[in-house]
N, C-alpha and C positions, 0 to 999 in steps of 0.2 A: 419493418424495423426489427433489429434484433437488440436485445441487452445482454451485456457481457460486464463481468464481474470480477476483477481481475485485482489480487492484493500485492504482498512485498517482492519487490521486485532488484532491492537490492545491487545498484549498479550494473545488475547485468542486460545491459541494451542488444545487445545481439539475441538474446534468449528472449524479449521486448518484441524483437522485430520478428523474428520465428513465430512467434505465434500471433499477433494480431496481423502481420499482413500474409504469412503463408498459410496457416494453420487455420485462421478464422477468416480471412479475407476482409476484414474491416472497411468502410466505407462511411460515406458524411451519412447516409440514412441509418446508422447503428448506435445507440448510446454505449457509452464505457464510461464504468465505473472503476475508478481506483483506491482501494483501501489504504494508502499510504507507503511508507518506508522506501520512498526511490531511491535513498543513497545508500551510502556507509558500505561497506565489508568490498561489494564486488568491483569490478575493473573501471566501471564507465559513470560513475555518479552523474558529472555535468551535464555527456551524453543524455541518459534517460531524459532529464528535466529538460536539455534541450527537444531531444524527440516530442515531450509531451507537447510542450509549450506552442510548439509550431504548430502540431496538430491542433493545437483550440483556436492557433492563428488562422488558419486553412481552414477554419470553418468544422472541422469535426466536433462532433457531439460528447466536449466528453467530464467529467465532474470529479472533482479529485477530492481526497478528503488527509486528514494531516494524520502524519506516525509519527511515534514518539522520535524516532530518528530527525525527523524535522523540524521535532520540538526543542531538539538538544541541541542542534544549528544554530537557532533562532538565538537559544539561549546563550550560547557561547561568545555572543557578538555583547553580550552584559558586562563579562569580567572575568578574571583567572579561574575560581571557583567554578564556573559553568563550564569553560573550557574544557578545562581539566576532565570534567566528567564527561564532556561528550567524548574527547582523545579516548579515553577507558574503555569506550563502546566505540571503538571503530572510527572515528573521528581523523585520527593521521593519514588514512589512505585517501579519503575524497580531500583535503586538506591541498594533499600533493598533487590531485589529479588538478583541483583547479588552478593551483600553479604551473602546471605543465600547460596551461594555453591562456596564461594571465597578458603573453604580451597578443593574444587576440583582441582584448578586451579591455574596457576601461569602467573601474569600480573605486562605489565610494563606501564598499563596507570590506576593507580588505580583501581575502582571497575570492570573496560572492559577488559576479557579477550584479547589479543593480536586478536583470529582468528575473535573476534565478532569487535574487529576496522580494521581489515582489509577488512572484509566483509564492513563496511558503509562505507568505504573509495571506495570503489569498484560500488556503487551503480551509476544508471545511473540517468540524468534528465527525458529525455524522452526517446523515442520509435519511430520509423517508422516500422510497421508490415506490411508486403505485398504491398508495394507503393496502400495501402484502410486506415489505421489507422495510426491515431499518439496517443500515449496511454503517460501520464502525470499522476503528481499527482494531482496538484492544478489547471493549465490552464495553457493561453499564451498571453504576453503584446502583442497584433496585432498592438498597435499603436509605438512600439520598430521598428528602422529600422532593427533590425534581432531580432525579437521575438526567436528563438533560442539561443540566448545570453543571456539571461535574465533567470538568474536560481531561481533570487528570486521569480520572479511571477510563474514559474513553482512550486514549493513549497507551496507556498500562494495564491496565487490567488484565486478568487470565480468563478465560472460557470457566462458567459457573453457570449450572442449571438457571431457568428462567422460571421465574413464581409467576402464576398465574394472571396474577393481577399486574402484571407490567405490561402494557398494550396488547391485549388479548387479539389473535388471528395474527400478529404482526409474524415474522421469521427474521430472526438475528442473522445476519451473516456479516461475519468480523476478520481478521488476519492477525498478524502478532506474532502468533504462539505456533512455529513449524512442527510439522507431524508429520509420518510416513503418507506419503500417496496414497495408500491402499487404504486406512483408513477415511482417509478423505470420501475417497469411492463409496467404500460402505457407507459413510452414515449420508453421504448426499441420495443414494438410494432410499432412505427412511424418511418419508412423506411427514411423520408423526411427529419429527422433532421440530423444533424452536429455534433453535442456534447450530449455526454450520461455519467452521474454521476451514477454509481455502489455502492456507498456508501451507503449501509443501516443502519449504525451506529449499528453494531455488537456489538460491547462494551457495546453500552449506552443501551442495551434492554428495548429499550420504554421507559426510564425512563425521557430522558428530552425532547425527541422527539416522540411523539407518532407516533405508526409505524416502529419503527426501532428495531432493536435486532437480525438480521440476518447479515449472510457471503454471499455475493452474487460471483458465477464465470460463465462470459459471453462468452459463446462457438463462434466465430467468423466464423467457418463455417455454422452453422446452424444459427447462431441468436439466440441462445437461451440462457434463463437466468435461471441460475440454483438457489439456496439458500437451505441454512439451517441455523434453529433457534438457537441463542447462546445459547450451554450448558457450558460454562464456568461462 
């Protein structure tokens, strides 16, 4: 069995497919973890969730956990206010994507298939893997008397040092916040840290972040950090 750790992913489903069935070879005996953020910005939103969805229908191993992107979905289905603030972040192009195969489908929450809200309703905040990781999207309020309660800073949150006294031995590994590749690299080589961001801003292919444009998935037995380049 392998674990593979794989965070925002951003519409882009071909870059999805690159790397867990060429690049890693996935199979039903491998767990996959997803740190969130399937939709918004890139080409294929529905795509990805359908890819996922099927996979856990066909018996793959796999555990998803909610982005703030999914949170802003969820919430837009409330009222014009939410709305509006999801559109602001991305919200109009998966909007359109799902209109672009509305007459495949038959939904009772506007442009969201049924099985794609039941899927984000289902997502987790976080993870404990192997009493070694706790695997998030955005982080954890350490200064919350149960940082586990706190789902907004799970979501939102930026990468901030880990005080000692927050599940000692445990390793943070979160997405969210895109960084150069090469960073990544480096600090997933240092044993000695706490918290490790996987986000190499797949989507944004170097465009507003120099260095970024990859899918990164981090194999938990081995240490090793896999990537490939966004062809989407």
């Amino acid at each position: 069995m392998r674990t593979f750790v794989i965070p925002d992913i951003h519409g882009c489903l071909k870059t999805l497919k690159l790397l867990t069935e060429v690049k890693l070879s996935v199979n039903k005996n491998d767990r996959l973890f997803f740190l969130g953020d399937y939709i918004d910005r890139g080409p294929d939103s529905p795509g990805v969730i359908d890819y996922i969805t099927n996979h856990i229908e066909n018996g793959y191993n796999i555990t998803c956990l909610k982005g703030n992107h999914e949170q802003m979905l969820l919430d837009s289905i409330k009222g014009d206010y939410e709305m509006n603030l999801w559109l602001m972040n991305s919200g109009f192009a998966t909007i359109h994507q799902y209109q672009d195969q509305t007459f495949k489908i038959e939904t009772e929450y506007g442009f969201l298939p049924e099985k794609h809200y039941n899927f984000l309703k289902s997502l987790l905040p976080y993870v404990e893997v192997d009493k070694q990781f706790l695997l998030v999207h955005g982080g954890f309020n350490y200064e919350a008397s149960n940082p586990f309660a706190d789902e907004n800073a799970m979501l939102w949150d930026r990468p901030k040092d880990v005080p000692s006294s927050f599940m000692p031995g445990y390793k943070i590994i979160h997405g969210h916040t895109p960084r150069a590749l090469r960073s990544i690299v480096e600090e997933v080589k240092d044993s000695n840290r706490r918290i490790y961001d996987l986000d190499a801003g797949c989507v944004y292919k170097g465009l507003y972040i120099p260095g970024t444009g990859y899918l990164t998935a981090l194999q938990l037995e081995t240490w090793t950090l896999h990537f490939v380049e966004c062809i989407d």
